[in-house]
Biopython code that builds the backbone (N, CA, C, O; Angstrom):
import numpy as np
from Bio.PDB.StructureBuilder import StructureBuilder

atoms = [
    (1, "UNK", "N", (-136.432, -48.935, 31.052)),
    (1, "UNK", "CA", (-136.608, -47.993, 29.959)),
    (1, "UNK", "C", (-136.131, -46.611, 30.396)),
    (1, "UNK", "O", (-136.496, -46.278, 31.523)),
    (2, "UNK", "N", (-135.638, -46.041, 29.944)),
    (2, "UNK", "CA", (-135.215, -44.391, 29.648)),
    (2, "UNK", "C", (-136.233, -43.487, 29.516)),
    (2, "UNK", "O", (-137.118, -43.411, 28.664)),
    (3, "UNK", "N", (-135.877, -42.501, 30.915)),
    (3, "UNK", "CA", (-136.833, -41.648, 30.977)),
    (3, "UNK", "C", (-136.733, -40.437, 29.876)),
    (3, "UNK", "O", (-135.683, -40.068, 29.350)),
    (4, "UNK", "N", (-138.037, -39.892, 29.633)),
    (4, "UNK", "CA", (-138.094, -38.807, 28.236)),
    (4, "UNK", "C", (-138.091, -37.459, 29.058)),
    (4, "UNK", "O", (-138.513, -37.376, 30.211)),
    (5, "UNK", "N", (-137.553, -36.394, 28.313)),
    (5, "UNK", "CA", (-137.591, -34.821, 29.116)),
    (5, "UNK", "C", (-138.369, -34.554, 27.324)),
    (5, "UNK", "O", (-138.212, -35.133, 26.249)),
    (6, "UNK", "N", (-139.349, -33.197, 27.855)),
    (6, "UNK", "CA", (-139.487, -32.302, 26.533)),
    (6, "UNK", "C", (-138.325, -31.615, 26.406)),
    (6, "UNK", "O", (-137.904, -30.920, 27.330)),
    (7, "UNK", "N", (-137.616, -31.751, 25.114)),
    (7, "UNK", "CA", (-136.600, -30.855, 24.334)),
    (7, "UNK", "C", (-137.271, -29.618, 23.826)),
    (7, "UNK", "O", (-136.810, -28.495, 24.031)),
    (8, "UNK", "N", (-138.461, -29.868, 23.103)),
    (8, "UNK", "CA", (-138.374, -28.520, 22.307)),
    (8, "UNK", "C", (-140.059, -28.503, 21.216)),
    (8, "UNK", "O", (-140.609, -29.339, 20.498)),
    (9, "UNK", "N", (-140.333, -27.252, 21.575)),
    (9, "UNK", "CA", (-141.926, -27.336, 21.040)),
    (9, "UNK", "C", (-141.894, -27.345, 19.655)),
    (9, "UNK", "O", (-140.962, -26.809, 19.055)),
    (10, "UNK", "N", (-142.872, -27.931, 19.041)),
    (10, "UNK", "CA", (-143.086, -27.786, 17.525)),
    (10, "UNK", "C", (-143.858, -27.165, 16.958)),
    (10, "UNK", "O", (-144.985, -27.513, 17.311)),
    (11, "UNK", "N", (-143.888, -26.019, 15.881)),
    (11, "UNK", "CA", (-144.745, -24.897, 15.424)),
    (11, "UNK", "C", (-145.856, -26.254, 14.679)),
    (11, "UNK", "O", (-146.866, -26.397, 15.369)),
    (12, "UNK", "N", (-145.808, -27.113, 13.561)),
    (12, "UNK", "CA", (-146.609, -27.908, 13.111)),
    (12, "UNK", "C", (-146.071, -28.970, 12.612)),
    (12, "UNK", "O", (-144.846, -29.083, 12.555)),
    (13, "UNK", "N", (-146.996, -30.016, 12.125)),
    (13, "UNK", "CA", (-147.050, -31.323, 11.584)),
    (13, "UNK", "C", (-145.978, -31.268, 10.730)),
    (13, "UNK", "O", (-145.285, -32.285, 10.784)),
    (14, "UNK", "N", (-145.502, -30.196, 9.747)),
    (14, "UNK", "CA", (-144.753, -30.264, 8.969)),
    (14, "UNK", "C", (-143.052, -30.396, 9.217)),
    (14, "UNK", "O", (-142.226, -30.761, 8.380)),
    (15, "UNK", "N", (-142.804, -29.987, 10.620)),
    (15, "UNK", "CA", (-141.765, -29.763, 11.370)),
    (15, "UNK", "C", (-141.605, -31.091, 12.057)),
    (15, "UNK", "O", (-140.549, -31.713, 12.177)),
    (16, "UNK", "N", (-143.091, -31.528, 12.600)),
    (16, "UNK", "CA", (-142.836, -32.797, 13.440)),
    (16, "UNK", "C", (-142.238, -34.110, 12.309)),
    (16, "UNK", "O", (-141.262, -34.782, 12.643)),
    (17, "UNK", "N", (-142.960, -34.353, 10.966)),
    (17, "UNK", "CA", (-142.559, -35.354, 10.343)),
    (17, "UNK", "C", (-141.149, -35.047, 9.409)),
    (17, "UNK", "O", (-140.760, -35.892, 8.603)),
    (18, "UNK", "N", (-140.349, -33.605, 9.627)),
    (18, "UNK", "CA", (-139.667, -33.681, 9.208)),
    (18, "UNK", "C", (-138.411, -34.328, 10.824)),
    (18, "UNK", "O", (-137.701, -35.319, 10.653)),
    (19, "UNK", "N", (-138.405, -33.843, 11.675)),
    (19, "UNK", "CA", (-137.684, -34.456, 12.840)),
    (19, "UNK", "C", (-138.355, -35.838, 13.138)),
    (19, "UNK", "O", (-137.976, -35.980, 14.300)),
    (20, "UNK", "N", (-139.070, -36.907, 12.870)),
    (20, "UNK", "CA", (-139.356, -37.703, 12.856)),
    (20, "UNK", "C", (-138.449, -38.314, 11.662)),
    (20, "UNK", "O", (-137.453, -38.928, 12.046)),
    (21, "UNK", "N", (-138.647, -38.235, 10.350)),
    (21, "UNK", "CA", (-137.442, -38.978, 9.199)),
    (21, "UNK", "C", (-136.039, -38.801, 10.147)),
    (21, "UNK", "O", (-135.528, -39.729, 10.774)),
    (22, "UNK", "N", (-135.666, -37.779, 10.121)),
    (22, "UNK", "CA", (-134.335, -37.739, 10.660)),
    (22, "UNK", "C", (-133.911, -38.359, 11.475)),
    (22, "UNK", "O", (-132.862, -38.965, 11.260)),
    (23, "UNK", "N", (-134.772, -38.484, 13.150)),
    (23, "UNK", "CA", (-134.447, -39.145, 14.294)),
    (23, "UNK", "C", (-134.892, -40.299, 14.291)),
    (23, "UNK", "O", (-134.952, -40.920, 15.353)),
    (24, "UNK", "N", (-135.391, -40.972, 12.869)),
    (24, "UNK", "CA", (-135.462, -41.978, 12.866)),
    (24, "UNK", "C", (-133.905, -42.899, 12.109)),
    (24, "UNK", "O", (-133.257, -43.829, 12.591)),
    (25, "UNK", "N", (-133.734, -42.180, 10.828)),
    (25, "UNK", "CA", (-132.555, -42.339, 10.317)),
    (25, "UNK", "C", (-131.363, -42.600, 11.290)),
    (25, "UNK", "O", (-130.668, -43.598, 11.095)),
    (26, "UNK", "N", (-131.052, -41.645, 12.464)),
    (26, "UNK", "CA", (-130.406, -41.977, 13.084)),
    (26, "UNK", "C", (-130.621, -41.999, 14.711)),
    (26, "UNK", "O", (-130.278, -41.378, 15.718)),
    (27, "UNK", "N", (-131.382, -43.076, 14.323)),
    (27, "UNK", "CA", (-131.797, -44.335, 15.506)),
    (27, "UNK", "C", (-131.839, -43.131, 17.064)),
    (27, "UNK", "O", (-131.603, -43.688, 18.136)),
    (28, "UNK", "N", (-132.066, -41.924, 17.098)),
    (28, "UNK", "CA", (-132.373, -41.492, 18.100)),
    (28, "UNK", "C", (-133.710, -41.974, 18.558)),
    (28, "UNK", "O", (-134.546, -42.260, 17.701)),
    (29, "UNK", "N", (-134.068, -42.122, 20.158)),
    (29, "UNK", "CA", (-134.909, -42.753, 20.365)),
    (29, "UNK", "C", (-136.097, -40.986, 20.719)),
    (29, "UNK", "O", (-135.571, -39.935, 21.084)),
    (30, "UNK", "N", (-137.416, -41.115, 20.517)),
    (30, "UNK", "CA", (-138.051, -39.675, 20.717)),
    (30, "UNK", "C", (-139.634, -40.528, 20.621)),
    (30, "UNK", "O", (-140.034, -41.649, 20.307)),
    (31, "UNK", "N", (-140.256, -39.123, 21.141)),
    (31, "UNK", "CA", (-141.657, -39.376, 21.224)),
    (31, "UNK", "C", (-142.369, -37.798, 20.558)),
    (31, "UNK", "O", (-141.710, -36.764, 20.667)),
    (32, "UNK", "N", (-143.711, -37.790, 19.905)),
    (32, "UNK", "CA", (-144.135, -36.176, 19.281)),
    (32, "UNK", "C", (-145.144, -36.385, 20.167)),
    (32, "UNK", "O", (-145.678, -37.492, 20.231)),
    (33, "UNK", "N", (-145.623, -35.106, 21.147)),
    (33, "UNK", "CA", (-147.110, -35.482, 21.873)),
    (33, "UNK", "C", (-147.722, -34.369, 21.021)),
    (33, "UNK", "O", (-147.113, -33.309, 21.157)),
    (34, "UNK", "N", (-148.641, -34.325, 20.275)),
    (34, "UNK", "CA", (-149.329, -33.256, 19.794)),
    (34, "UNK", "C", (-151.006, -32.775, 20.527)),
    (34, "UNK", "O", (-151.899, -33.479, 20.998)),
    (35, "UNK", "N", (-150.922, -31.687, 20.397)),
    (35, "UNK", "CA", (-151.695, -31.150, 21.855)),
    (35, "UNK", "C", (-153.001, -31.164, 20.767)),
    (35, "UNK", "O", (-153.097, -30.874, 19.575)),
    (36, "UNK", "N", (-154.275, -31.817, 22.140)),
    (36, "UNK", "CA", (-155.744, -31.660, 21.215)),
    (36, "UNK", "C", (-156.234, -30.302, 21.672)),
    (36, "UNK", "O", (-156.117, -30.129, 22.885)),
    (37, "UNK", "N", (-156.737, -29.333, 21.006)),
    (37, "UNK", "CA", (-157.570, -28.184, 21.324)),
    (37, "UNK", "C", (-158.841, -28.179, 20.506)),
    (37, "UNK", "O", (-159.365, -27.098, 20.239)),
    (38, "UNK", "N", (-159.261, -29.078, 20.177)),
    (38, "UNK", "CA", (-160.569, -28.835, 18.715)),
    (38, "UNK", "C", (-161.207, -28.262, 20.136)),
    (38, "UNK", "O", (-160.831, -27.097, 20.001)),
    (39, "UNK", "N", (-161.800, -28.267, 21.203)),
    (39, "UNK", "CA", (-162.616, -27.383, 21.834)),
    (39, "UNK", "C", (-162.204, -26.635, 21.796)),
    (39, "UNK", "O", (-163.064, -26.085, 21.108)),
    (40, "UNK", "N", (-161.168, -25.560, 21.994)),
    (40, "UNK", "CA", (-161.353, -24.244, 21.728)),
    (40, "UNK", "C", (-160.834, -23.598, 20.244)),
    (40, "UNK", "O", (-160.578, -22.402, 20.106)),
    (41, "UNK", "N", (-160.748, -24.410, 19.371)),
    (41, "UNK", "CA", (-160.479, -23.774, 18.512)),
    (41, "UNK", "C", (-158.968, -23.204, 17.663)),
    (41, "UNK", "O", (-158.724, -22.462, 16.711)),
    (42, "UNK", "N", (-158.376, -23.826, 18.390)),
    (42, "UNK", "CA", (-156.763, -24.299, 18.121)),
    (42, "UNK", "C", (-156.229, -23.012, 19.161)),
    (42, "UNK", "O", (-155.016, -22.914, 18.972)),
    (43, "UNK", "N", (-156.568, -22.243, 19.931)),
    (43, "UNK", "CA", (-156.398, -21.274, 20.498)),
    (43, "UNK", "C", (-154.749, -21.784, 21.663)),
    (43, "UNK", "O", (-153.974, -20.871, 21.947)),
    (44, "UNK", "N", (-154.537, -22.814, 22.034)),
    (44, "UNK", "CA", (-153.859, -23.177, 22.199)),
    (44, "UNK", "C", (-152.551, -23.473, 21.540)),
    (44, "UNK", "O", (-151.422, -23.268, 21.985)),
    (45, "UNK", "N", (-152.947, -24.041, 20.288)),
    (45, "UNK", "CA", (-151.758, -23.924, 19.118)),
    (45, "UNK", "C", (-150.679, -22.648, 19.473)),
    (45, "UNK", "O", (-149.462, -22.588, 19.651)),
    (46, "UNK", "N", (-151.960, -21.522, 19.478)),
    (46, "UNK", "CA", (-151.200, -19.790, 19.284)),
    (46, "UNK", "C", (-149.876, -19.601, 20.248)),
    (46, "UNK", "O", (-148.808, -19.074, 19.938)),
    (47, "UNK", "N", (-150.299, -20.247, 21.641)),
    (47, "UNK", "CA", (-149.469, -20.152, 22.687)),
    (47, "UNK", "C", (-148.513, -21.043, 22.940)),
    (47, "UNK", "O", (-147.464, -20.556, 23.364)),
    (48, "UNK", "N", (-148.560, -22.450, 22.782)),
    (48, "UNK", "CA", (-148.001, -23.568, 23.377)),
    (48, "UNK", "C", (-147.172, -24.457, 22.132)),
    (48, "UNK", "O", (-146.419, -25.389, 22.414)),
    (49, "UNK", "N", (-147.425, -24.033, 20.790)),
    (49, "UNK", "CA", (-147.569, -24.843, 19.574)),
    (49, "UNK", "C", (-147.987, -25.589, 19.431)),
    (49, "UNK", "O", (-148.655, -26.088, 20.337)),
    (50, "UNK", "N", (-147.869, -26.282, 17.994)),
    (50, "UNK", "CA", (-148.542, -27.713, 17.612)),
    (50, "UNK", "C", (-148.105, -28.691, 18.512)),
    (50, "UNK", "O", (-148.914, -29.580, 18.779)),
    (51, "UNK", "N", (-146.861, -28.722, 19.103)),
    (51, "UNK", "CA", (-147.002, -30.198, 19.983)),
    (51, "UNK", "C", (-145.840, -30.110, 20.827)),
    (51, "UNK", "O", (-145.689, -28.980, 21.290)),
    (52, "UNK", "N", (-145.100, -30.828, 21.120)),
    (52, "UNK", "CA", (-144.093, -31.051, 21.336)),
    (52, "UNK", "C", (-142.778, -32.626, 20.989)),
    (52, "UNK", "O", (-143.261, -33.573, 20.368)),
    (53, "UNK", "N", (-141.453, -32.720, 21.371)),
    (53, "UNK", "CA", (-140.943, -33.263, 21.070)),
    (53, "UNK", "C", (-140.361, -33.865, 22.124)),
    (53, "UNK", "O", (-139.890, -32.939, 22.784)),
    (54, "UNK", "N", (-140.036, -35.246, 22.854)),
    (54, "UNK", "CA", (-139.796, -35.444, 23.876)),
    (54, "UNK", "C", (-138.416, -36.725, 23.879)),
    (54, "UNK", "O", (-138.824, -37.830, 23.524)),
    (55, "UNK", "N", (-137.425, -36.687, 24.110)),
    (55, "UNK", "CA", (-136.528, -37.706, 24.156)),
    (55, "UNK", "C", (-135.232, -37.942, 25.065)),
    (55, "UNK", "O", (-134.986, -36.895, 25.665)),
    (56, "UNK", "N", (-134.370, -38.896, 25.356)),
    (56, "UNK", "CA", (-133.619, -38.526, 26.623)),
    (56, "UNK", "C", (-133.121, -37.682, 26.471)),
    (56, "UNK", "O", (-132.958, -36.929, 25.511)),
    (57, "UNK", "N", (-132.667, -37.735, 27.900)),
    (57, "UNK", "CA", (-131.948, -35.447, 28.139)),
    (57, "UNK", "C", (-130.164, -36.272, 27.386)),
    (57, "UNK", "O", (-129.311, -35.434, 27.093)),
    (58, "UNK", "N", (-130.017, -36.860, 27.296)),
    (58, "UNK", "CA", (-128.517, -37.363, 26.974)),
    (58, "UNK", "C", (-128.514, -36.768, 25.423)),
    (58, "UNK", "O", (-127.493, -36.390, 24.849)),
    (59, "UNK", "N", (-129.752, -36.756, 24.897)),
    (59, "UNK", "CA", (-129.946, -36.940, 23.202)),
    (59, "UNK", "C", (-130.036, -35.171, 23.227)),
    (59, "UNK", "O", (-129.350, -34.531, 22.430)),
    (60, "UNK", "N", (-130.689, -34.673, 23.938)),
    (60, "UNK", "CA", (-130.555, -33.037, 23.946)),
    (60, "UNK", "C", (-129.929, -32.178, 22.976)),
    (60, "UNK", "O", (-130.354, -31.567, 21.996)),
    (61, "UNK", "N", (-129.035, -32.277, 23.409)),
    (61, "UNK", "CA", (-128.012, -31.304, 22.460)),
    (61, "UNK", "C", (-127.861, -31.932, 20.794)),
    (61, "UNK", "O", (-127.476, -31.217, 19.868)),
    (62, "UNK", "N", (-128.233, -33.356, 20.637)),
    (62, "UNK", "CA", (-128.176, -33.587, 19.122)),
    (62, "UNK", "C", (-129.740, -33.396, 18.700)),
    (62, "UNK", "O", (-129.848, -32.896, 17.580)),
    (63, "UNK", "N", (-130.741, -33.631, 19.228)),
    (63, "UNK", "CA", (-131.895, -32.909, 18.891)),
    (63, "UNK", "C", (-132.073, -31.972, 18.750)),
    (63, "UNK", "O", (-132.984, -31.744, 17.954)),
    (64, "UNK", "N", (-131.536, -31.044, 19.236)),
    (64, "UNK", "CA", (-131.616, -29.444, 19.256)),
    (64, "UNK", "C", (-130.604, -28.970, 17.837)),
    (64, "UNK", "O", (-130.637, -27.918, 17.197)),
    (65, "UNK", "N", (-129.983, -29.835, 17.709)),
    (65, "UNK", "CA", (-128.785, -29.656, 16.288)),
    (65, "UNK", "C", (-129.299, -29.861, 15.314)),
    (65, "UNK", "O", (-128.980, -29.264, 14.285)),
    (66, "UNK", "N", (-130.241, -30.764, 15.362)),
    (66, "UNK", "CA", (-130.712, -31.379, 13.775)),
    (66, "UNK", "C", (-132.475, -30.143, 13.901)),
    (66, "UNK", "O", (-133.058, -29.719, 12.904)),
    (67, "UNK", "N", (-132.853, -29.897, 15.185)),
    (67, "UNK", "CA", (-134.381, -29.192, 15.250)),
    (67, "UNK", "C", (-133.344, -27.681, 14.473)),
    (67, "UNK", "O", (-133.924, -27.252, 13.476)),
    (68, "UNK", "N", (-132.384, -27.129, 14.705)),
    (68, "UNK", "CA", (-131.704, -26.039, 14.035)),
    (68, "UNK", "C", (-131.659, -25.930, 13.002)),
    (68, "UNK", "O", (-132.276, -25.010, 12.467)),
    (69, "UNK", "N", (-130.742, -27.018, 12.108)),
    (69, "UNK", "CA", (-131.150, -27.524, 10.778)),
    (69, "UNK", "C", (-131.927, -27.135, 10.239)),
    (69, "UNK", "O", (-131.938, -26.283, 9.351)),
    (70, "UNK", "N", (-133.021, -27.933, 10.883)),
    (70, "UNK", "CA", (-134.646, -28.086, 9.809)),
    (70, "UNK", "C", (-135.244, -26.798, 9.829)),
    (70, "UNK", "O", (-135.970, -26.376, 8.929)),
    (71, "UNK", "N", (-134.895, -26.089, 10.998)),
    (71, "UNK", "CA", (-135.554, -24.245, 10.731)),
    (71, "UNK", "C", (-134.835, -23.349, 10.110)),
    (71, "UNK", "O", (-135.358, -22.238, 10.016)),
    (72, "UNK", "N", (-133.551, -23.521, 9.550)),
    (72, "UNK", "CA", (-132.457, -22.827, 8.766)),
    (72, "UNK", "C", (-132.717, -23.138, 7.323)),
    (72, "UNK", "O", (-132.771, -22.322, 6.403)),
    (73, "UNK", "N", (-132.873, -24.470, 7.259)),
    (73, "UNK", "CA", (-133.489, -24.848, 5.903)),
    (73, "UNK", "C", (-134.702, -24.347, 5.538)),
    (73, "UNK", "O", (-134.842, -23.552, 4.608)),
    (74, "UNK", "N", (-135.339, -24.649, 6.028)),
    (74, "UNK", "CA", (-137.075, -24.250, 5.601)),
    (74, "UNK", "C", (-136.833, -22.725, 5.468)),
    (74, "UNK", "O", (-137.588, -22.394, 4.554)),
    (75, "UNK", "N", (-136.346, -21.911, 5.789)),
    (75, "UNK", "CA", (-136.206, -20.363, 5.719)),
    (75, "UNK", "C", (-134.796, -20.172, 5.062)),
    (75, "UNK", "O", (-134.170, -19.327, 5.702)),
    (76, "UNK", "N", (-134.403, -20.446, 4.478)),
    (76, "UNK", "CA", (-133.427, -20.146, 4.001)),
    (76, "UNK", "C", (-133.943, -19.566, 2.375)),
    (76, "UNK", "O", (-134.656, -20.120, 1.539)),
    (77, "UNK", "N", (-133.168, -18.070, 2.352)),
    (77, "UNK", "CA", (-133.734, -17.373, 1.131)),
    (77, "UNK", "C", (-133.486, -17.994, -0.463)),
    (77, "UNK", "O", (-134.218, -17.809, -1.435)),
    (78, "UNK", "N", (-132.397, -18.674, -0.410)),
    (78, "UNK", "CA", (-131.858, -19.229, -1.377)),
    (78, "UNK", "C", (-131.837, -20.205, -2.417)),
    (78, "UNK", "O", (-131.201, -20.346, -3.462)),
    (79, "UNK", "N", (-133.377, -21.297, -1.372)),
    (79, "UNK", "CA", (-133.682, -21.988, -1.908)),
    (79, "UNK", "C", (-135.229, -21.435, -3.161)),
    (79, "UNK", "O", (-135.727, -22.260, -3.928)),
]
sb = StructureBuilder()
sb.init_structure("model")
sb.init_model(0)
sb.init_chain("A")
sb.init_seg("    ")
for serial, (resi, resn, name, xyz) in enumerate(atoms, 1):
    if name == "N":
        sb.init_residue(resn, " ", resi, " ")
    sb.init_atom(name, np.array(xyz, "f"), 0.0, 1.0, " ", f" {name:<3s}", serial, name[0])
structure = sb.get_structure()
């Protein structure tokens, strides 16, 4: 099996299941670890984000293409 590197942190759930449809669509292989803090109070969230995104370092640069995407879209004034 193919080892995983973290690519790239995720602000929330809404970000993770949108790079989840996608890297599923095209069969990139990935993992979301989302971080537990209910003990302190999501205080962790603030610093580290909602989770992270983890998949081979080969896939890198197209994860990081489509994670660009999805934050250009979501902020984009136009819509």
């Amino acid at each position: 099996m193919e080892d995983f590197e973290k690519i790239l942190v995720l602000d929330n759930e809404f970000e993770a299941e949108l790079m989840e449809e996608v890297l599923m669509d095209k069969q990139i292989p990935y993992g979301i670890i989302i971080r537990e803090d209910s003990a302190l109070g999501g205080i962790v969230d603030l610093e580290e984000g909602w989770g992270y995104l983890e998949a081979p370092a080969r896939c890198r640069e197209e994860v990081m293409k489509i994670y660009k995407e999805i934050k250009e879209s979501s902020t984009d004034p136009g819509e």
